[in-house]
N, C-alpha and C positions, 0 to 999 in steps of 0.2 A: 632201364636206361643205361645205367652199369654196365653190363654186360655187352648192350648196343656198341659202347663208344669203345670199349676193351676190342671187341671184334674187328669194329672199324679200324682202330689203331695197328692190331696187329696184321692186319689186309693191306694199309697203307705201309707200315713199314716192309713187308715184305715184297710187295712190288713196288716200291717207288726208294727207300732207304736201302736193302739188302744188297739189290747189285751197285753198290756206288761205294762200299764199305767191304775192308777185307776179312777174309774167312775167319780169320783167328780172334775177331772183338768176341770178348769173353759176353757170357749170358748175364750177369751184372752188367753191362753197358749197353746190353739188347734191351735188357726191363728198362735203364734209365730213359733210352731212346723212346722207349714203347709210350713211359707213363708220358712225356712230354708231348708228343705226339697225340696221344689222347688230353691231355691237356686244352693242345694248343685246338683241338677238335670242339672238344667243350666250350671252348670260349668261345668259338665259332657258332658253335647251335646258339649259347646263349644270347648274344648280339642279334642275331636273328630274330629272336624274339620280341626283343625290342623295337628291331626295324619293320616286323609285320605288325606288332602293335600299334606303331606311328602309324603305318598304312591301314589301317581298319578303315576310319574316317572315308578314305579316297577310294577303295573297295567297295564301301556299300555307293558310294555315288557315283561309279562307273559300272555297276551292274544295274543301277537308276536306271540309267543312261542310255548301256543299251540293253535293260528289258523293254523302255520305250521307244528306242529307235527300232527295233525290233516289231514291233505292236502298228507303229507307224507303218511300216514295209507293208506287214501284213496287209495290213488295211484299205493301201490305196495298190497292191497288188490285188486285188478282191474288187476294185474299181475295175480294175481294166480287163478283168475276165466276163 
């Protein structure tokens, strides 16, 4: 997961921080950006996880919903044939 959010981090900095910043910020202010950046990423995943945990409950009751409206179709498509 380490290694993931390190990647990410340095893909984002490099296209999205790099050209917005001049050539001479020393490699000490590149790592500081970098770890923040992967930081602010991780907090990101983590909240997520959260917010699809709350959604579990509504997920399984709208795949209910339409594995039977589905079922439905079928069935009174199979009427009219």
């Amino acid at each position: 997961m380490s290694s993931n959010l390190n990647s990410l981090g340095a893909t984002l900095f490099e296209d999205f921080v790099r050209p917005h910043i001049s050539k001479s910020v020393s490699d000490e202010k590149i790592n500081k950006i970098i770890k923040v950046v992967v930081t602010i990423t991780g907090g990101i995943c983590l909240l997520f996880v959260f917010i699809v945990d709350k959604f579990a409950n509504i997920l399984q009751v709208s795949m209910a919903v339409i594995g039977e409206g589905s079922h439905i179709l079928n069935t009174q498509s199979n009427h009219l044939t």
